[in-house]
ChimeraX commands (.cxc) that place a marker at each C-alpha (Angstrom):
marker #1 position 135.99,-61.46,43.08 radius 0.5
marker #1 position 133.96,-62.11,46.55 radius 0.5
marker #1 position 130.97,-64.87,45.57 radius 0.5
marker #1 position 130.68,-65.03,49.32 radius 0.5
marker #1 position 127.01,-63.99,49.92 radius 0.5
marker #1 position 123.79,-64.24,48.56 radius 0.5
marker #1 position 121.02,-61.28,49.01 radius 0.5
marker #1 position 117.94,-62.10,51.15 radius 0.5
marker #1 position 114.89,-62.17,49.51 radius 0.5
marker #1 position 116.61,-62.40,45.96 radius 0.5
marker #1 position 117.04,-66.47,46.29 radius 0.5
marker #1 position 113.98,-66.73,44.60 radius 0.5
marker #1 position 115.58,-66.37,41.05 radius 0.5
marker #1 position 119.31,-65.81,41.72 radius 0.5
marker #1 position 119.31,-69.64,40.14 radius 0.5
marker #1 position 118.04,-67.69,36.34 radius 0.5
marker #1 position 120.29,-64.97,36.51 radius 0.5
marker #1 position 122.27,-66.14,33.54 radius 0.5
marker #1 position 122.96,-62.85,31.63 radius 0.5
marker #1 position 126.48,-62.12,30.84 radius 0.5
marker #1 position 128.31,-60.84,33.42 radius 0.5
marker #1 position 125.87,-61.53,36.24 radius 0.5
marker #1 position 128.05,-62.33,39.49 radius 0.5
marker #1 position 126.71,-63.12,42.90 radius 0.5
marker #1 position 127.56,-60.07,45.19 radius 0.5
marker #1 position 128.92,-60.06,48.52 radius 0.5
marker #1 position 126.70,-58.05,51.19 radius 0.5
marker #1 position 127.40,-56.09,54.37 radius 0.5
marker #1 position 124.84,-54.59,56.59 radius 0.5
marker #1 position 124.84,-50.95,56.56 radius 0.5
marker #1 position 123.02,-49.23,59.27 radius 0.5
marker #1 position 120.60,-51.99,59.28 radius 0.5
marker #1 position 120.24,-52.25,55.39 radius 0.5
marker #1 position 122.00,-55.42,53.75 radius 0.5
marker #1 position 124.10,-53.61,51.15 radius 0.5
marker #1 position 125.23,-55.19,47.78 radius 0.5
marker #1 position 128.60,-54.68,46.50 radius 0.5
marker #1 position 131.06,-56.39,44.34 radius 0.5
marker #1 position 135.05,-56.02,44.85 radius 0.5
marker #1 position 137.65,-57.60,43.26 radius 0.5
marker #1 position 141.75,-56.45,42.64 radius 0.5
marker #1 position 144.87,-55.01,44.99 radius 0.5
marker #1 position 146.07,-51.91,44.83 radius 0.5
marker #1 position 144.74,-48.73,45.86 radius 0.5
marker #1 position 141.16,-48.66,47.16 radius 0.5
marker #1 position 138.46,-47.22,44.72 radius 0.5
marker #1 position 134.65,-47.27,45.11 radius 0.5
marker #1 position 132.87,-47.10,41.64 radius 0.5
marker #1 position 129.03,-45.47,42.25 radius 0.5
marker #1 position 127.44,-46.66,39.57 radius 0.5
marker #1 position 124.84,-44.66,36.80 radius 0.5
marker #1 position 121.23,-45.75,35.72 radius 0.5
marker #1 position 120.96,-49.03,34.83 radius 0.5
marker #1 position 123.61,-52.12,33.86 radius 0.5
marker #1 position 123.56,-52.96,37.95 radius 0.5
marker #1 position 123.70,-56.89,39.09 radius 0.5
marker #1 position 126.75,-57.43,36.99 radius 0.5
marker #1 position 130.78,-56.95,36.94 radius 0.5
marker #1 position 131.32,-55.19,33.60 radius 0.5
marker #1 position 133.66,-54.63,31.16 radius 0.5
marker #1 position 134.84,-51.44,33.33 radius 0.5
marker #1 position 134.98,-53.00,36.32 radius 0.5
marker #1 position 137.62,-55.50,35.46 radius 0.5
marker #1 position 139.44,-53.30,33.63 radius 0.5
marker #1 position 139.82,-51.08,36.92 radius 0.5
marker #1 position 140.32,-54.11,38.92 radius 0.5
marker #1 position 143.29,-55.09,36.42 radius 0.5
marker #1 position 145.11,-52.26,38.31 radius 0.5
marker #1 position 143.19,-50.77,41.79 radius 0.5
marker #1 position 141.36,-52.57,44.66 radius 0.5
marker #1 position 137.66,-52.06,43.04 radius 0.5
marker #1 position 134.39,-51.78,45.61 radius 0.5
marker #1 position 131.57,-51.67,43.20 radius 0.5
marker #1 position 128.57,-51.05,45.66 radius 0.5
marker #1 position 124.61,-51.03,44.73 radius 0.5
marker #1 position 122.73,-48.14,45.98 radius 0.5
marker #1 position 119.80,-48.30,48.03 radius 0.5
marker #1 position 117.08,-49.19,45.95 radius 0.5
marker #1 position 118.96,-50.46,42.93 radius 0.5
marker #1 position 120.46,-54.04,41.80 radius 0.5
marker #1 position 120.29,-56.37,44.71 radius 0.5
marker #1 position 119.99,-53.70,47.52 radius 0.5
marker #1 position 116.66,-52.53,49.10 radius 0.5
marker #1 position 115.72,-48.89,49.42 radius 0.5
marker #1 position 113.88,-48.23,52.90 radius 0.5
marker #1 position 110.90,-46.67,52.92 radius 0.5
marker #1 position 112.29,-43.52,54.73 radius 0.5
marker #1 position 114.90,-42.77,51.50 radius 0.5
marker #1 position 113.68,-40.24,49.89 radius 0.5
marker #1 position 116.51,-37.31,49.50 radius 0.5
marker #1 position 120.04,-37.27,48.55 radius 0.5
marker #1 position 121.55,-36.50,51.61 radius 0.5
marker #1 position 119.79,-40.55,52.67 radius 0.5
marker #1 position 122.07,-41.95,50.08 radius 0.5
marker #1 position 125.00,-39.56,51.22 radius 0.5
marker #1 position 125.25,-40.92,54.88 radius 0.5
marker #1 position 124.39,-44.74,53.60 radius 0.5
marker #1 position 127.85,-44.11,51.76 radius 0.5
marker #1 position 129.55,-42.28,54.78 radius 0.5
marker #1 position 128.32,-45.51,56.78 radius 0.5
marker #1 position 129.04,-47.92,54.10 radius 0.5
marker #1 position 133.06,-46.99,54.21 radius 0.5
marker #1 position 132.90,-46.96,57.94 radius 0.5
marker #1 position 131.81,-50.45,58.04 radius 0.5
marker #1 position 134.07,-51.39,55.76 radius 0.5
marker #1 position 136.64,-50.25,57.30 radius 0.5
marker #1 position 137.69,-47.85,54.84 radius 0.5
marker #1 position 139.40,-44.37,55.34 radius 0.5
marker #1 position 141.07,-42.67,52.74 radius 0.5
marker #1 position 139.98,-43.84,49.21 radius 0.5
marker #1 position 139.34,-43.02,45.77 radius 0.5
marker #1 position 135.98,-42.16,45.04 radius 0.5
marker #1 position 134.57,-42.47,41.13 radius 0.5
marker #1 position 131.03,-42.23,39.89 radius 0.5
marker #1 position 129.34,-42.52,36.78 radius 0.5
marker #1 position 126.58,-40.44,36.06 radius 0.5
marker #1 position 124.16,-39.70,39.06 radius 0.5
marker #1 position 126.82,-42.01,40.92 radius 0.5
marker #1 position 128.81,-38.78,40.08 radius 0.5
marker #1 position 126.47,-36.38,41.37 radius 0.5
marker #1 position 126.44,-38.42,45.10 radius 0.5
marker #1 position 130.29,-38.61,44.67 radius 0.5
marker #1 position 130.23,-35.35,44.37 radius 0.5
marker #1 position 127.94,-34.96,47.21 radius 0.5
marker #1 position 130.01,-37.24,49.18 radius 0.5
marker #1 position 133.66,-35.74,48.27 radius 0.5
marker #1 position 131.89,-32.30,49.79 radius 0.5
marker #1 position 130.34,-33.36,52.83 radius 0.5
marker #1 position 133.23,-35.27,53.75 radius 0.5
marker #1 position 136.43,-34.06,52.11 radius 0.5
marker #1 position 139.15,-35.55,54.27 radius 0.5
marker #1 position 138.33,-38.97,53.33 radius 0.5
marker #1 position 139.59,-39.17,50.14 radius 0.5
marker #1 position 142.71,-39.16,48.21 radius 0.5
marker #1 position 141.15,-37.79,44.46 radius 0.5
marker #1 position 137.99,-37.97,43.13 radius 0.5
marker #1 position 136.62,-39.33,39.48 radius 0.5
marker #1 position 133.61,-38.11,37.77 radius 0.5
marker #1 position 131.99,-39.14,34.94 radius 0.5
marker #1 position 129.29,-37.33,32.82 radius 0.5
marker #1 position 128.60,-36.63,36.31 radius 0.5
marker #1 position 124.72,-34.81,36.93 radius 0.5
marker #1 position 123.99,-32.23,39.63 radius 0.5
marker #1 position 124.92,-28.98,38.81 radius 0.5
marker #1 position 122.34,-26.11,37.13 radius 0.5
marker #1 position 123.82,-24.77,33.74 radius 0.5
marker #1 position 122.72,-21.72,32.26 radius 0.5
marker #1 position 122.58,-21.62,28.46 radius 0.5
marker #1 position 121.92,-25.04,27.95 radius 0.5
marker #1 position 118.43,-26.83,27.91 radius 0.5
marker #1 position 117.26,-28.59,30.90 radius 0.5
marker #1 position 116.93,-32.41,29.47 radius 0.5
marker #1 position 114.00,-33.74,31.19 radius 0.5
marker #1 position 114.30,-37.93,31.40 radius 0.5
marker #1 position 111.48,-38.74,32.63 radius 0.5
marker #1 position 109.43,-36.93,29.37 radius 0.5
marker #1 position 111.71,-38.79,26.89 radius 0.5
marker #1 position 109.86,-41.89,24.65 radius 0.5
marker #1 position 111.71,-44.85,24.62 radius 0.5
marker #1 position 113.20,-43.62,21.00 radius 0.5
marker #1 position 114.10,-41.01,22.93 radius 0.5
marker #1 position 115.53,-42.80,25.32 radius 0.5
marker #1 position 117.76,-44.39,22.73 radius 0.5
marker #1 position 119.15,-41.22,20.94 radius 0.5
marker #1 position 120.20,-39.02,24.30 radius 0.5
marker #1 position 121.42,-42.32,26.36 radius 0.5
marker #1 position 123.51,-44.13,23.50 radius 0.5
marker #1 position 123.38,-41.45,20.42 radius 0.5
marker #1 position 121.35,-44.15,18.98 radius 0.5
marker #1 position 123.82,-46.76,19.32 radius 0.5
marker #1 position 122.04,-49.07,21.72 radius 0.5
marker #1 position 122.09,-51.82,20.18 radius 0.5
marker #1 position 126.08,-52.24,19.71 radius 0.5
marker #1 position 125.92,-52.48,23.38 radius 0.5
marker #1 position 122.88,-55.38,24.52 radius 0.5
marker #1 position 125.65,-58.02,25.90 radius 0.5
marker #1 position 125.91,-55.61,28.70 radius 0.5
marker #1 position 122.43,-54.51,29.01 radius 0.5
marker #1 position 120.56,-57.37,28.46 radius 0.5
marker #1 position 118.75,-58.98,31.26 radius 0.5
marker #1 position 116.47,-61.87,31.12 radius 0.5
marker #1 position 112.63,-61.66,30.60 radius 0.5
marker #1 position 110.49,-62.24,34.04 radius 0.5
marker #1 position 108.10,-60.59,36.06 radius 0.5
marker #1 position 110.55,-60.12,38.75 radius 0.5
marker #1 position 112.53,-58.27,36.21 radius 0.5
marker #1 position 109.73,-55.66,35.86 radius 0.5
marker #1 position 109.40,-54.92,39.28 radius 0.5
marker #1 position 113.73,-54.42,39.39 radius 0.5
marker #1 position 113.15,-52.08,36.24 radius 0.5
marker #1 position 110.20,-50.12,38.71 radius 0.5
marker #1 position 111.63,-50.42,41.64 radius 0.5
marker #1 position 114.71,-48.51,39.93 radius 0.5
marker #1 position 112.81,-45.91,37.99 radius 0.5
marker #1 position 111.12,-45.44,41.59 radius 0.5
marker #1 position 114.21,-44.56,42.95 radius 0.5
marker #1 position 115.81,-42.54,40.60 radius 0.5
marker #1 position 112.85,-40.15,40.40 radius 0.5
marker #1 position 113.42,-39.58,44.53 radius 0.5
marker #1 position 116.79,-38.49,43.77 radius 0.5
marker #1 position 116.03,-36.48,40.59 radius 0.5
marker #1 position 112.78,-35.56,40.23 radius 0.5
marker #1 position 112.51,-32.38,41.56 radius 0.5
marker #1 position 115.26,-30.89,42.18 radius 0.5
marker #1 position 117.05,-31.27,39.31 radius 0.5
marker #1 position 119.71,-30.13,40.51 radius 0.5
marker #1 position 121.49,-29.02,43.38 radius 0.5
marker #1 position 121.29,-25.13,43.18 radius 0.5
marker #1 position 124.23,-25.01,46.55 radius 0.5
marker #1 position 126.55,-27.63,44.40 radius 0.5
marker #1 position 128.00,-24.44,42.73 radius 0.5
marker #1 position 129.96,-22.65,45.40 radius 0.5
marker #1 position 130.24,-25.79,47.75 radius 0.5
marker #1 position 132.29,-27.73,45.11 radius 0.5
marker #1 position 135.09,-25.56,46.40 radius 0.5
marker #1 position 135.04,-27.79,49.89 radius 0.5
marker #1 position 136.12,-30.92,47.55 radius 0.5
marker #1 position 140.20,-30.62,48.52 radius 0.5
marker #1 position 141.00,-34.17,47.17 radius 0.5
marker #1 position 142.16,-33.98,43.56 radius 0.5
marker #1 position 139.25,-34.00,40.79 radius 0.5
marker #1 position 139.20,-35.16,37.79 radius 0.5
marker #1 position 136.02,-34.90,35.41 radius 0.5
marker #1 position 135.35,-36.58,32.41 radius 0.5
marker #1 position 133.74,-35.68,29.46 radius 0.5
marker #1 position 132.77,-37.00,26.12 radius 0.5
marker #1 position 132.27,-35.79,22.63 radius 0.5
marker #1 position 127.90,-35.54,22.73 radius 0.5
marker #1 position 126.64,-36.13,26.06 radius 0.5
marker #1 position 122.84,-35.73,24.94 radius 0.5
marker #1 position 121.76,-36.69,28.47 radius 0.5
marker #1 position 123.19,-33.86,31.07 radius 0.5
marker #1 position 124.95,-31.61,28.27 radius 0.5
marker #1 position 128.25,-30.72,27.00 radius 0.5
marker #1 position 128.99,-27.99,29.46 radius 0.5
marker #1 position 128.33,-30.15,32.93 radius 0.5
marker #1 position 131.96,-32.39,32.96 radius 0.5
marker #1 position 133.68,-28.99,32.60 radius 0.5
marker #1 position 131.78,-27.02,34.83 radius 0.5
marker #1 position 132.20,-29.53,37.64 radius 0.5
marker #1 position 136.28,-29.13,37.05 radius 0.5
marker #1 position 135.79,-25.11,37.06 radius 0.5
marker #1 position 134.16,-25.31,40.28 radius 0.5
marker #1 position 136.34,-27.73,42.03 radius 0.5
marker #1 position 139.10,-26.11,43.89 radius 0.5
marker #1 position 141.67,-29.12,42.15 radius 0.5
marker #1 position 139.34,-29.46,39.26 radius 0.5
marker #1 position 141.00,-31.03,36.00 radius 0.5
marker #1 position 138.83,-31.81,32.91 radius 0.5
marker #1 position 139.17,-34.56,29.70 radius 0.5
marker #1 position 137.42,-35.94,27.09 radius 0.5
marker #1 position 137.30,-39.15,26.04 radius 0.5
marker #1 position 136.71,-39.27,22.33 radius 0.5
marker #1 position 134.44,-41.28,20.35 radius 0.5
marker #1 position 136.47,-44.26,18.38 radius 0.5
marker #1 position 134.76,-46.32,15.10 radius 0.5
marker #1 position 134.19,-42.92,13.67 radius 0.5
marker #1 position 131.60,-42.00,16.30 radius 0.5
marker #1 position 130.71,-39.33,19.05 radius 0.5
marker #1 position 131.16,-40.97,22.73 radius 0.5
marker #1 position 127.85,-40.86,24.33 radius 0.5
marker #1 position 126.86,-40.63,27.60 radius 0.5
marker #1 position 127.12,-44.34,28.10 radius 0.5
marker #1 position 130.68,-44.22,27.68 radius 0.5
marker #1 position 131.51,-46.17,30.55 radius 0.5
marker #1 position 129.62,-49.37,28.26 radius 0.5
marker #1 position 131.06,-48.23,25.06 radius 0.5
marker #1 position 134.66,-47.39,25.80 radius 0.5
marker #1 position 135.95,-49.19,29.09 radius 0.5
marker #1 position 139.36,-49.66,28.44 radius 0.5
marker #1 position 139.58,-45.77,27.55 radius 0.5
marker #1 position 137.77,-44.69,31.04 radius 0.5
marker #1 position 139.53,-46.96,33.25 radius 0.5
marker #1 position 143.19,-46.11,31.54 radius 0.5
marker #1 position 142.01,-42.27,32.85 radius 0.5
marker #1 position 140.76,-43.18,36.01 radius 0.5
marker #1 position 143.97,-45.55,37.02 radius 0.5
marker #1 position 145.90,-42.77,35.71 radius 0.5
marker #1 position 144.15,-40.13,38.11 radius 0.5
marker #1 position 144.51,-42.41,41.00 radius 0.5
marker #1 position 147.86,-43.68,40.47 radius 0.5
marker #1 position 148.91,-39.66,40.20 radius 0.5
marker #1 position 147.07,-38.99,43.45 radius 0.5
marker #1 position 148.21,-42.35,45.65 radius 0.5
marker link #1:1,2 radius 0.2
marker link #1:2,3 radius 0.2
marker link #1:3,4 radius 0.2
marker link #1:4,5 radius 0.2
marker link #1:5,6 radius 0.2
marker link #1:6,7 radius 0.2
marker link #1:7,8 radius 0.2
marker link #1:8,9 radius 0.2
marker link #1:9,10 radius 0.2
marker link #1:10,11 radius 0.2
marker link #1:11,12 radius 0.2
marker link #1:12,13 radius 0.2
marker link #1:13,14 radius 0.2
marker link #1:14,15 radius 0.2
marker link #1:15,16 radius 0.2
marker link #1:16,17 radius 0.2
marker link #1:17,18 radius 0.2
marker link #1:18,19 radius 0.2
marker link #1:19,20 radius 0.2
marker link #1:20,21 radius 0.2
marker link #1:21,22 radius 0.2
marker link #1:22,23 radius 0.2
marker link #1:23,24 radius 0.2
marker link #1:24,25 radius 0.2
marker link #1:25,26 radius 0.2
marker link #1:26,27 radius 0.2
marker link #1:27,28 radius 0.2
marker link #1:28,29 radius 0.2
marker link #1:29,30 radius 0.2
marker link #1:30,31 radius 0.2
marker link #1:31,32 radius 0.2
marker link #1:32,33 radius 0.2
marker link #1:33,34 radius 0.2
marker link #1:34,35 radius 0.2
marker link #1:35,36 radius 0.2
marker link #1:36,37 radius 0.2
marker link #1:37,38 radius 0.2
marker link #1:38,39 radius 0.2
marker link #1:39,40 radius 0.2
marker link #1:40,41 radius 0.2
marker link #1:41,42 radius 0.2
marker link #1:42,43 radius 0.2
marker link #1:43,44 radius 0.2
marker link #1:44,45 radius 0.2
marker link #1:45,46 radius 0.2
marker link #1:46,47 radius 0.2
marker link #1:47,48 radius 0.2
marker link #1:48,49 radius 0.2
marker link #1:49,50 radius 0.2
marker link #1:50,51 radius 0.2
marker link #1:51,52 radius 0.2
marker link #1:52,53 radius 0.2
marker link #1:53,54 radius 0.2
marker link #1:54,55 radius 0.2
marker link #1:55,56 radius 0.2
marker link #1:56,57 radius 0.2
marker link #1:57,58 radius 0.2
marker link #1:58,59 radius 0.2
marker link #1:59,60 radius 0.2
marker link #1:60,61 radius 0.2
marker link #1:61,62 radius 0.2
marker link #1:62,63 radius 0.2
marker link #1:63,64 radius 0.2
marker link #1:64,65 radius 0.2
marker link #1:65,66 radius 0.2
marker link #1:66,67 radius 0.2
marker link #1:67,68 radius 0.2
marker link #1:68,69 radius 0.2
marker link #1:69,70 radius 0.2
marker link #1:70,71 radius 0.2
marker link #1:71,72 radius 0.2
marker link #1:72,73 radius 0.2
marker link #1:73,74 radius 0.2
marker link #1:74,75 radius 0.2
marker link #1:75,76 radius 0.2
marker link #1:76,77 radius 0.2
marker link #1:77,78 radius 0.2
marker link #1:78,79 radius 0.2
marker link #1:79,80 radius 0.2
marker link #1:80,81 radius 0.2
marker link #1:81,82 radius 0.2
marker link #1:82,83 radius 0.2
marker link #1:83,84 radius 0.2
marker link #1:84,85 radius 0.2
marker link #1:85,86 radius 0.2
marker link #1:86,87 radius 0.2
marker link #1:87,88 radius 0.2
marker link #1:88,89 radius 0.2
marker link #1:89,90 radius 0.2
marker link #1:90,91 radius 0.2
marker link #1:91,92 radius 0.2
marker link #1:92,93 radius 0.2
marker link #1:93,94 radius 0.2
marker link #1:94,95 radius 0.2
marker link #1:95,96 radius 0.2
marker link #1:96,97 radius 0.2
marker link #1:97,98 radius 0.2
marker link #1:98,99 radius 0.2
marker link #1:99,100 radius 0.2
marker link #1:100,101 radius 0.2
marker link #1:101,102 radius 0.2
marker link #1:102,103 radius 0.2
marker link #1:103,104 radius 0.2
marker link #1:104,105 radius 0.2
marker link #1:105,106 radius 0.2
marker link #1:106,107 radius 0.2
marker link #1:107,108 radius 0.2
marker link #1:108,109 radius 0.2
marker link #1:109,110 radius 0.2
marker link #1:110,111 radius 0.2
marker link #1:111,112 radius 0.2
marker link #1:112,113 radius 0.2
marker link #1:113,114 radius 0.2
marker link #1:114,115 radius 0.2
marker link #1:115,116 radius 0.2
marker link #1:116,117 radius 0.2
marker link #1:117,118 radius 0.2
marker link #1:118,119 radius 0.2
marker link #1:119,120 radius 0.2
marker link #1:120,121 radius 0.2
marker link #1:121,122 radius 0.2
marker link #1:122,123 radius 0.2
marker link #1:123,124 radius 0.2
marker link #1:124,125 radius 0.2
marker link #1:125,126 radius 0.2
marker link #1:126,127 radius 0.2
marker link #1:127,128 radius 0.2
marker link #1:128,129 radius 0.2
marker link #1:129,130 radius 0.2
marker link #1:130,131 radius 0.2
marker link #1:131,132 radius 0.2
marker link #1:132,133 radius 0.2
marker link #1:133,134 radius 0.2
marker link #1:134,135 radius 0.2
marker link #1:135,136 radius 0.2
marker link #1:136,137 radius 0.2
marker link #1:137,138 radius 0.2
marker link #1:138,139 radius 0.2
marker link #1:139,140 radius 0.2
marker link #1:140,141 radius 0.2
marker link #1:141,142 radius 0.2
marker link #1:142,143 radius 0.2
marker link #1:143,144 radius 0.2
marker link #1:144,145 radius 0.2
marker link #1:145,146 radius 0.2
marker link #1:146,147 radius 0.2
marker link #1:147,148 radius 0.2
marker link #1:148,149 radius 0.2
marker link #1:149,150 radius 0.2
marker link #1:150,151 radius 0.2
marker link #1:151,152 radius 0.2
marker link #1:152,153 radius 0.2
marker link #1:153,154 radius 0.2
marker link #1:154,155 radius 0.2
marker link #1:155,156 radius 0.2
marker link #1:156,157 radius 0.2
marker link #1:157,158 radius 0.2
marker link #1:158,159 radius 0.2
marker link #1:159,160 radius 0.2
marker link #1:160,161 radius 0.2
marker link #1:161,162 radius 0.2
marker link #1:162,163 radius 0.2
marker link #1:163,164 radius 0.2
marker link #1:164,165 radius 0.2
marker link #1:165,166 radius 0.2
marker link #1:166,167 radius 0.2
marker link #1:167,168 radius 0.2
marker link #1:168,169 radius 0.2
marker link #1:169,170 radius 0.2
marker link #1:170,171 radius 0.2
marker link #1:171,172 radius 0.2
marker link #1:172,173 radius 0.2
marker link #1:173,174 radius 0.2
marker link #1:174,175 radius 0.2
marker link #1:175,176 radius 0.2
marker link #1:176,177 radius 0.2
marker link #1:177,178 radius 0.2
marker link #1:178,179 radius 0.2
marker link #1:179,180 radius 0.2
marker link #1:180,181 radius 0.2
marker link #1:181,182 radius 0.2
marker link #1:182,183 radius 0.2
marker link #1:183,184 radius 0.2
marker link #1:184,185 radius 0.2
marker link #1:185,186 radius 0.2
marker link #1:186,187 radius 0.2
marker link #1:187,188 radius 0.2
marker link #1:188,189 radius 0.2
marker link #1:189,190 radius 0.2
marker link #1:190,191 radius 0.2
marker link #1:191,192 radius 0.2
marker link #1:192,193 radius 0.2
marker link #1:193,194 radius 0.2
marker link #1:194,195 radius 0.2
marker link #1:195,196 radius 0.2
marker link #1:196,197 radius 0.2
marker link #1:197,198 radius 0.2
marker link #1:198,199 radius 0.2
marker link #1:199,200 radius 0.2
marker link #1:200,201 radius 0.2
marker link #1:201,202 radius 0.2
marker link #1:202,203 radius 0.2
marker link #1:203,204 radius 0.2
marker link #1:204,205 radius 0.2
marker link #1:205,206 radius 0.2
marker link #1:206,207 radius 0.2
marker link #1:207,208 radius 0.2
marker link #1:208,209 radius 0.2
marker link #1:209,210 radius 0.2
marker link #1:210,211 radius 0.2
marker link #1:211,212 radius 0.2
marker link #1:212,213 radius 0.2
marker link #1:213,214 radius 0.2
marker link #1:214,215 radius 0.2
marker link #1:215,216 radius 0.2
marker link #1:216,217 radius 0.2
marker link #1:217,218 radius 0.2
marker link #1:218,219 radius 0.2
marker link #1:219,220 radius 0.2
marker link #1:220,221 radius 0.2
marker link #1:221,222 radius 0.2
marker link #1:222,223 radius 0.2
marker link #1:223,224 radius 0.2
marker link #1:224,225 radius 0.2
marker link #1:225,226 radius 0.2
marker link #1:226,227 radius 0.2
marker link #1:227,228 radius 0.2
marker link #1:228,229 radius 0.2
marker link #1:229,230 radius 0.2
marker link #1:230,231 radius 0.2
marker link #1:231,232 radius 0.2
marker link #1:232,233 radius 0.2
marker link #1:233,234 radius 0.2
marker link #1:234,235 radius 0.2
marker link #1:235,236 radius 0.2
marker link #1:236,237 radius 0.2
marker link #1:237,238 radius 0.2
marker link #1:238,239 radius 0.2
marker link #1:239,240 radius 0.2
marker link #1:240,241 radius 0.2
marker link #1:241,242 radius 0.2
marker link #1:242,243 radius 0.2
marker link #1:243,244 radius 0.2
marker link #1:244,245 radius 0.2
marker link #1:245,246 radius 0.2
marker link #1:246,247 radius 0.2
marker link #1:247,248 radius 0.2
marker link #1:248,249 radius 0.2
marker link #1:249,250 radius 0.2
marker link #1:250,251 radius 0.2
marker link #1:251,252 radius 0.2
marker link #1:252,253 radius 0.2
marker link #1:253,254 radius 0.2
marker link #1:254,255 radius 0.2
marker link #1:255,256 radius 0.2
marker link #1:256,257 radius 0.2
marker link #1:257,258 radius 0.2
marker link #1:258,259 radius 0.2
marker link #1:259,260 radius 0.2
marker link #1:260,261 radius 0.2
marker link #1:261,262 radius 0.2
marker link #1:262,263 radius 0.2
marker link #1:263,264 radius 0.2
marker link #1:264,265 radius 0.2
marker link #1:265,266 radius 0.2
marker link #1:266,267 radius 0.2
marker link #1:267,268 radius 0.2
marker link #1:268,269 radius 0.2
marker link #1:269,270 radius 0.2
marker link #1:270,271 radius 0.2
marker link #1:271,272 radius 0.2
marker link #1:272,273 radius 0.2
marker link #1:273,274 radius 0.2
marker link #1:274,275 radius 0.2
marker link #1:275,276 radius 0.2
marker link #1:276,277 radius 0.2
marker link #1:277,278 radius 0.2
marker link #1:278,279 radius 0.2
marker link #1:279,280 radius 0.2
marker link #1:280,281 radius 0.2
marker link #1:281,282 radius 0.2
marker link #1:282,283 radius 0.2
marker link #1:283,284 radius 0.2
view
């Protein structure tokens, strides 16, 4: 994996970044914005968007997907090591950075994965721009508006809370991958973060339009559920494959005797990447 490049401005502590898994990123200028990413493999080309949290580190999942694709594991504006401008404050911001990003990389037709809200902008991006990629990965994507299930509001949730609808209360079993190391400057990344995350998700909640223009996404699709997704609900990985005009749903089950959660890209990454190569492979 690219250790070319280090990230302006982060210089200042990139010497005590020594949690497991931290990697220097490479970066690429975007538009203006020096963009973070991470690649590492051969094979076909796949960009990972990444969920809440776990950024400024190659994880367990991505080198399992590196073991068999060409892996681009980018930062969004205004997480890990890249900067959110000022003027960021809608989806559609984060939409074009991506549009641009694969431009500049010099990237044209590609398989596109996300995890979480990193689905919902895949999502996004596989309908705004359908002809530029060869099958699409979601999973426990966020975005659409389900009726009959409970609106699970985040940003109200203690940090108990927290635990129980992001892990199923299995946290703990999963700190090697979540632990960063104690400083102010950790703070502010934890803010700075939240901060963004609320711009995308506050309000909406969802995309009420996501419904009928999933049927633009023409690239296969491939959604993936889990047994008790306590964050976004059990209904939204199957609804996004409904929609989808190539829409295919699975589940990926819990092992040790225990639902998969939400976080199952942490807890089970040989089982999502084995689906995801196997989408891509199907689709190259």
């Amino acid at each position: 994996m690219s250790n070319a490049a280090n990230i302006p401005g982060a210089a200042r502590d990139v010497d005590e970044r020594s949690w497991t898994y931290w990697t220097t990123p490479s970066t690429v200028v975007v538009d203006g914005l020096e963009t973070a990413f991470r690649r590492s493999g051969t094979g076909e080309t796949v960009v990972y968007l990444h969920g809440e949290g776990a950024t400024r580190a190659w994880l367990p999942l991505h080198q399992e997907l590196a073991s068999g694709v060409d892996l681009i594991v980018p930062e969004h504006p205004g997480f890990g090591d890249t900067e959110r401008p000022s003027d960021f404050n809608r989806v559609d911001d984060w939409v074009l950075h991506y549009e641009s990003f694969f431009r500049t990389l010099g990237l044209s037709r590609i398989h596109l994965v996300g995890h979480s809200f990193g689905g919902y902008l895949a999502a996004q991006l596989a309908v705004y721009f359908p002809d530029r990629f060869q099958s699409v990965t979601l999973i426990n994507p966020m975005g659409l508006r389900l009726h009959g299930e409970p609106l699970r509001d985040r940003f109200r949730w203690t940090p108990e809370e927290e635990d129980s609808h992001w892990f199923n209360g299995r946290r703990d079993l999963l700190l090697e991958q979540l632990t960063r190391e104690g400083s102010p400057e950790q703070d502010v990344q934890a803010y700075a973060e939240l901060t963004s995350i609320a711009l995308l998700l506050w309000n909406p909640r969802y995309d009420t339009k996501l419904d009928y223009r999933l049927a633009r996404l023409t690239a296969p699709l491939l959604s993936i559920g889990v047994d008790d997704d306590r964050v976004v609900g059990n209904q939204m990985a199957t609804r996004f494959a409904e929609l989808a005009s190539n829409g295919h749903f699975t589940r990926i089950t819990g092992g040790h005797e225990a639902p998969s959660s939400h976080q199952v890209v942490l807890e089970q990454p040989e089982d999502v990447a084995a689906a995801v190569i196997q989408h891509v492979i199907a689709n190259s």
